[in-house]
C-alpha positions as MATLAB code, in Angstrom:
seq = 'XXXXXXXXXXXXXXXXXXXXXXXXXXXXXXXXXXXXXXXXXXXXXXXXXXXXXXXXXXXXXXXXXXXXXXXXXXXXXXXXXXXXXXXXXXXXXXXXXXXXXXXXXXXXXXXXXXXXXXXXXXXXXXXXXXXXXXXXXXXXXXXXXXXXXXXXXXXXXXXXXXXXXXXXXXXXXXXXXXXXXXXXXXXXXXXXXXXXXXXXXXXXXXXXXXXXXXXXXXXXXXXXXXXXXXXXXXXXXXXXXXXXXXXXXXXXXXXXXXXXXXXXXXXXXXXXXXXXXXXXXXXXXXXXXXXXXXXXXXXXXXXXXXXXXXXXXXX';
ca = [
     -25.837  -32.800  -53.653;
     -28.314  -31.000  -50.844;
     -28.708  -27.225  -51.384;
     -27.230  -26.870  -47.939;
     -23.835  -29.215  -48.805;
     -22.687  -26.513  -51.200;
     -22.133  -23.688  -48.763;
     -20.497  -26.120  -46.835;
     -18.080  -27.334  -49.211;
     -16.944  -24.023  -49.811;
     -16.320  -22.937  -46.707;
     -14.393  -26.054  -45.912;
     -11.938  -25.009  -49.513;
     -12.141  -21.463  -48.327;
     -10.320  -22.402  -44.814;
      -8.053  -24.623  -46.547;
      -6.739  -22.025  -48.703;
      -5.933  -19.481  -45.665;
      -4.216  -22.049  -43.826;
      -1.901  -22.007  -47.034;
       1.084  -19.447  -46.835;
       0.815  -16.712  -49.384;
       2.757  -16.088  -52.329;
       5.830  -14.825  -51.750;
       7.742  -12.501  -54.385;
      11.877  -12.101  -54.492;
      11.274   -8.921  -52.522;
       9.515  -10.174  -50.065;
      12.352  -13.175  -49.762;
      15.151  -10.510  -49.903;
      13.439   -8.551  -46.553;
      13.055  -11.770  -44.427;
      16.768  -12.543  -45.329;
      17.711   -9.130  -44.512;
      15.916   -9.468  -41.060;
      17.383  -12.811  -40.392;
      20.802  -11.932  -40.868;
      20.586   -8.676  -38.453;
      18.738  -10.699  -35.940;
      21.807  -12.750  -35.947;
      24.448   -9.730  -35.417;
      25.709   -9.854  -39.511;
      26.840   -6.116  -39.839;
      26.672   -5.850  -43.687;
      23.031   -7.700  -43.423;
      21.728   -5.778  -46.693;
      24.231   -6.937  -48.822;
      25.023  -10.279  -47.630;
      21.494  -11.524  -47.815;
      21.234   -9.988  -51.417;
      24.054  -12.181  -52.586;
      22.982  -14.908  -50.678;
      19.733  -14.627  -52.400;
      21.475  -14.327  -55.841;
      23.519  -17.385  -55.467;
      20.138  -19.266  -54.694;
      18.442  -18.022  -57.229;
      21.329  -17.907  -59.809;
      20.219  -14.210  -60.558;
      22.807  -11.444  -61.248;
      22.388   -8.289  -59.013;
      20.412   -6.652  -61.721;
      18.113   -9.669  -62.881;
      17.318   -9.767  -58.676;
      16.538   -5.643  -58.671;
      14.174   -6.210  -61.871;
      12.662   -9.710  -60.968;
      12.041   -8.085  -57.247;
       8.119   -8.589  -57.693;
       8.102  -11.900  -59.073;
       6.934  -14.593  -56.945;
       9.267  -17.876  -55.709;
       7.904  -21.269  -55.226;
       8.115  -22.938  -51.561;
      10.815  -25.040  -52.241;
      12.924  -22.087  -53.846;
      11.817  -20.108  -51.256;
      13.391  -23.097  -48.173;
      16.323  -22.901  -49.720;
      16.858  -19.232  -49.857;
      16.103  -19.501  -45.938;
      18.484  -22.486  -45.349;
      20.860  -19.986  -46.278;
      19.765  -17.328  -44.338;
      20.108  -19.366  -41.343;
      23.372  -20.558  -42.047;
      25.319  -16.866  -42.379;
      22.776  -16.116  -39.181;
      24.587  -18.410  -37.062;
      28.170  -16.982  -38.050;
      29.082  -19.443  -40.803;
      31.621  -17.739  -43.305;
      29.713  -16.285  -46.343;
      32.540  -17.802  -48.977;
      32.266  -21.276  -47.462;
      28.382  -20.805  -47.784;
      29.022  -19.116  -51.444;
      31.705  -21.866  -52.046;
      34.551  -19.225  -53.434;
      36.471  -16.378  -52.808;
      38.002  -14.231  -55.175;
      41.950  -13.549  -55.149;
      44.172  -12.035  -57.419;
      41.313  -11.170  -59.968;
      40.918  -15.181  -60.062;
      38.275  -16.771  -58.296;
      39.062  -20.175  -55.990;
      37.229  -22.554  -54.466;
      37.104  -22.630  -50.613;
      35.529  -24.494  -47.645;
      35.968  -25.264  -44.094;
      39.435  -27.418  -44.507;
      41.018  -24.319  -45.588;
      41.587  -20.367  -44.560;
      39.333  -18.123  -46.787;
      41.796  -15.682  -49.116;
      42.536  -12.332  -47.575;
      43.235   -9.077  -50.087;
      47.130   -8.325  -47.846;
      47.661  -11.565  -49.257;
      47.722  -10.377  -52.448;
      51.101   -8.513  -51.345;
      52.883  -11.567  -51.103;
      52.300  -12.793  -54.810;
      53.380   -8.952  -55.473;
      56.189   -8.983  -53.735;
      57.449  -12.544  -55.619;
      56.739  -10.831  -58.923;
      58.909   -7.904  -58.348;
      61.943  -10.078  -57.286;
      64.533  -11.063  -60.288;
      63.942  -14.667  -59.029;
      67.670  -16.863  -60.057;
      67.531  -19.651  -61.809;
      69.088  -22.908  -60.360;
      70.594  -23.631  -64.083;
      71.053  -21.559  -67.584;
      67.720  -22.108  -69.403;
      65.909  -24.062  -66.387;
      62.793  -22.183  -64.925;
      62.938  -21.112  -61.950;
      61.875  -22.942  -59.132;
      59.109  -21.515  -56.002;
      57.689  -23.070  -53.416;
      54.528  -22.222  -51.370;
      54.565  -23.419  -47.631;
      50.985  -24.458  -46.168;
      49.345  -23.725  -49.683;
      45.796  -24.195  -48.185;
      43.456  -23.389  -50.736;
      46.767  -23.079  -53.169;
      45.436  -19.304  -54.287;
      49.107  -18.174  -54.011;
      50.633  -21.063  -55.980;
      48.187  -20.701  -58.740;
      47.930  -17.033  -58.766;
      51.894  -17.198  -59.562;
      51.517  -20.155  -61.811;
      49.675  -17.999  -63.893;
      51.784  -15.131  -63.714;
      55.101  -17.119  -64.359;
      54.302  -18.926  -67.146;
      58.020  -20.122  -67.209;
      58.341  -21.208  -63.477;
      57.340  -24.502  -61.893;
      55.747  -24.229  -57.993;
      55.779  -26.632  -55.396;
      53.100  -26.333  -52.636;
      53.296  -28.153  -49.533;
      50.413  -28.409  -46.961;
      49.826  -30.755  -43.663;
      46.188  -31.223  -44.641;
      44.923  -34.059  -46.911;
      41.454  -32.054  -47.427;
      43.501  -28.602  -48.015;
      45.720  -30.200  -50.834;
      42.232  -31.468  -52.156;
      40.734  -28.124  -52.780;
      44.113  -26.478  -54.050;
      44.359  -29.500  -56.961;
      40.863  -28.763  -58.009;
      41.892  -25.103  -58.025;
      45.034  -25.584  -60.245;
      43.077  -27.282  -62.782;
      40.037  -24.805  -62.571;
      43.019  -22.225  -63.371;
      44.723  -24.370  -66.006;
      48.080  -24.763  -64.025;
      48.085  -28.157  -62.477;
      50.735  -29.274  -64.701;
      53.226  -26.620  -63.154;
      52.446  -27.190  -59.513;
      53.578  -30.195  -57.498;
      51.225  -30.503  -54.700;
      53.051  -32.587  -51.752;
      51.841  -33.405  -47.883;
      53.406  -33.176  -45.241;
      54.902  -30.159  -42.500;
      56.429  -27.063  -43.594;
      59.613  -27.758  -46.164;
      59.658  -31.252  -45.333;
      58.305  -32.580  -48.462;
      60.605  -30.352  -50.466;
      63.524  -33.362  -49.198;
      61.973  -36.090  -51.535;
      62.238  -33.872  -54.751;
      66.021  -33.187  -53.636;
      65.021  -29.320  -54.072;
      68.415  -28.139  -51.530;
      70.079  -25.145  -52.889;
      67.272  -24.651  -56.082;
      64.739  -22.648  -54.735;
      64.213  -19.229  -56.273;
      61.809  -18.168  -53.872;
      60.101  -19.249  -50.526;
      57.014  -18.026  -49.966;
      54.163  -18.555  -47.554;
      51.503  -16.677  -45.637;
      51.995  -18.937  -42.125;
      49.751  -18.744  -38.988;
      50.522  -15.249  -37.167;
      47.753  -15.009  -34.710;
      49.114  -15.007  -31.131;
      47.109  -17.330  -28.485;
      45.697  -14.291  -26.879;
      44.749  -12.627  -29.649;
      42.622  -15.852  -31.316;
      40.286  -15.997  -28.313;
      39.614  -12.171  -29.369;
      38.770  -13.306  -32.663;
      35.216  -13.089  -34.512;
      33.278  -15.993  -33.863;
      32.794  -16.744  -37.413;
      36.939  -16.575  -37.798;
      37.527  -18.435  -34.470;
      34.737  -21.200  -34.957;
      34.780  -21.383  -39.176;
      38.167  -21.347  -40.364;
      40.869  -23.448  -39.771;
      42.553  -23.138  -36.617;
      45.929  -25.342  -37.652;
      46.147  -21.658  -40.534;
      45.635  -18.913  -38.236;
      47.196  -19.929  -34.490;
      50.843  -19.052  -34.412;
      51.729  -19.878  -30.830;
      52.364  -17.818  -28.061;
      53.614  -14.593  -29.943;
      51.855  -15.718  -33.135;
      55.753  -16.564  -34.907;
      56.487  -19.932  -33.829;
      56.156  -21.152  -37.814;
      58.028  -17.778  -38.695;
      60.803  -18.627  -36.879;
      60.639  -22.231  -38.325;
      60.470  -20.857  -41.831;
      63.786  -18.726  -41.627;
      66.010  -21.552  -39.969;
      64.797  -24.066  -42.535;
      64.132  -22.128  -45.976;
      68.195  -20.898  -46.238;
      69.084  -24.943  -46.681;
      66.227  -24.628  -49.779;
      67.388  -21.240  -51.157;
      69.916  -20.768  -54.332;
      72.074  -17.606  -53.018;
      70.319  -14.686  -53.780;
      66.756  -16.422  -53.348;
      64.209  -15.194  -51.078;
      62.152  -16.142  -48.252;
      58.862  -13.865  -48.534;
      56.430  -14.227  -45.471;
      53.237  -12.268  -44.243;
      53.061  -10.672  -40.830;
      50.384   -9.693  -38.355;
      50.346   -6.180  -37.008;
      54.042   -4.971  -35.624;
      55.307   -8.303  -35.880;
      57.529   -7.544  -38.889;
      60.377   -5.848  -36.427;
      60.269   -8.945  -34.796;
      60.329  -10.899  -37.852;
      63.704   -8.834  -39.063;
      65.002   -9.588  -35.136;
      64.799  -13.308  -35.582;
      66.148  -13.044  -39.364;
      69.191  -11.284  -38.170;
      69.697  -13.695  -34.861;
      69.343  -17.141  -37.195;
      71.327  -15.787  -39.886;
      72.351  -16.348  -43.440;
      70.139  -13.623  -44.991;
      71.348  -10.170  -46.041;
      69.094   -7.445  -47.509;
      65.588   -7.636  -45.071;
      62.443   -5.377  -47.128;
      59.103   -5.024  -45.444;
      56.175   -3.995  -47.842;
      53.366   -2.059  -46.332;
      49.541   -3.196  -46.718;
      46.446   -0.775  -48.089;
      46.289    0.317  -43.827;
      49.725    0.948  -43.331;
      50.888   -1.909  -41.724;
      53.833   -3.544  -42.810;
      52.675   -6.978  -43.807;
      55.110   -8.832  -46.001;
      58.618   -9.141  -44.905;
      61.359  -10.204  -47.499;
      64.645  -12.082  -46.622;
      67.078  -12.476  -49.295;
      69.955  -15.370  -48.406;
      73.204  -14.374  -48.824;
      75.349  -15.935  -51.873;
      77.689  -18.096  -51.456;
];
């Protein structure tokens, strides 16, 4: 090699190097998530991109805090940002995340199925604290769970009535998927019948008339004008068939309470979750359709009554 090709080569490496990006550390990861997200309008952009960033990573919060200045490899690094992106343009962080946790129990969700909310909660609450009748000395008790979805309510009372058997309808092949793989994540599968099909329906083929302890179902309560006020990441991500409830947001409310008495063992009850001052309503309808005596609203954590429980008359 010429004295002169040395320099050369050199120089040539040198400007190959700065072409390359630097080295990024988990720090520097976390701010460019952190700036991604509130570019794209996330409110709660510090802590999102932090768990987003500990789910790609598989870091706890405090293995991210003391790792912060430890440096990621490109590909590591892509996927972080793939991430990013997503939750930037509005997608749901539990769909991106894959879970959501309810009832102290965590479930699987995705797009085919509406994302847990904590009011929700109230209506597996509100089941526990009935005396739920029996259709038959030393027979459990029988529940069902109307439009299941990601069948968080049927397995969070699975696991609390260790006695009782559930049956959980939903219209949505892909919904029923998820809540099957939830019941067996949760060890309950063997007490829940899963079954397609609309509303109580399905509950025909088992012959279930008159043996129901309990109906129960959180059904679709948003109003048509009040869905085109929703956030975009509700409105665009989740499941329109679970959240659209018709013109005044109780057209499957109305359903439920003409249908569910038929199901019912006297004394059973029909427990359903309401939208903001639709539980008057709610009690309106009961009393107009019939059949049920004692009506009970429960108030949620903002003062808004939210579950709404109809207990059929006996016979």
């Amino acid at each position: 090699m010429s004295p002169l090709s040395q320099p050369l080569l050199d120089r040539s490496r040198a400007e190959e190097h700065a072409c390359e990006p630097a080295t990024q550390t988990i720090r520097d990861l976390l701010r460019e998530g952190m700036l991604l997200l509130s570019q794209g309008g996330i409110g709660n952009a510090g802590q999102e991109a932090r768990w987003l960033l500990e789910y790609a990573l598989g870091m706890s919060h405090l293995k991210l805090q003391l790792d912060a200045r430890r440096s990621v490899d490109r590909n590591t690094g892509d996927d972080a940002r793939s991430l990013f992106r997503r939750r930037a343009a509005h997608e749901p962080l539990q769909y991106i995340l894959g879970t959501q946790e309810f009832c102290g129990l965590e479930f699987e969700v995705g797009p085919a199925v509406l994302i847990p909310r904590p009011e929700t909660e109230l209506l597996v609450e509100e089941v526990l604290r009935l005396r739920v009748p029996s259709s038959a000395p030393d027979s459990p008790a029988i529940l069902a769970d109307i439009g299941t979805g990601s069948g968080c309510i049927a397995v969070a009372l699975a696991r609390a009535l260790p006695h009782a058997r559930i049956v959980a309808t939903d219209c949505a092949p892909a919904a029923l998927g998820i809540a099957r793989q939830n019941a067996a994540r949760h060890q309950v599968a063997d007490r829940i019948t899963f079954l397609e099909g609309d509303s109580l329906e399905p509950l025909r083929a088992l012959e279930l008339e008159g043996k129901l302890a309990a109906v129960v179902s959180n059904p679709p309560y948003i109003s048509d004008r009040e869905y085109s006020e929703l956030p975009v990441e509700v409105r665009t991500g989740e499941p329109r068939l679970a959240l659209a409830g018709g013109n005044d947001g109780l057209l499957m409310h109305g359903r439920l309470i003409r249908e569910a008495g038929a199901f019912l063992l006297p004394g059973g009850s029909l427990v359903l979750e309401v939208g903001w001052r639709q539980a008057a309503s709610v009690r309106h309808l009961a009393l107009h359709i019939g059949g049920y005596g004692r009506i009970r609203t429960t108030k949620d954590a903002g003062g808004i009554e939210r579950v709404v429980c109809l207990k059929r008359m006996g016979a």
